[in-house]
Steps between C-alpha positions, in 0.01 A plus 500: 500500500644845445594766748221704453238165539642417815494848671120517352460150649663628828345827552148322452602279814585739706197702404293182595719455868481885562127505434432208740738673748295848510149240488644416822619816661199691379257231639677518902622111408877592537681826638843631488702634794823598589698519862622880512652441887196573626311236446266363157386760278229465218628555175231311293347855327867585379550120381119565307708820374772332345310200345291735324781710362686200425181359274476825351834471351476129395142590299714763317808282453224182392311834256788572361690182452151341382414776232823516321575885631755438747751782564838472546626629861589848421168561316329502850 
């Protein structure tokens, strides 16, 4: 399979396993923490936050790759 075939392959996989991730954050199933020093701290809303940016970016990358129209680095 060519390059670009298997990062279209690969980007639709992790679009799948972030989608399920944010199912499960967004529905109170799972939540993310962290131990500052003082003790747990929530940090599922900015884990919801970078999911979402992060599937914004693979939709454009899948857009672009998928139509033909993808830019080269600089062009961004």
């Amino acid at each position: 399979m060519p390059a670009a075939g298997r990062f279209i392959a690969w980007s639709k996989q992790e679009r799948g396993t972030l989608q399920q991730q944010l199912e499960l954050l967004e529905s109170g199933k799972v939540r993310t923490g962290e131990d500052r020093g003082n003790g747990w701290i929530d940090t599922t809303d900015q884990s919801i936050s970078r999911i979402r940016e992060r599937l914004a970016e693979l939709e454009e990358l899948l857009t672009e790759a998928g139509s033909g129209t993808a830019s080269s680095p600089g062009e961004r």
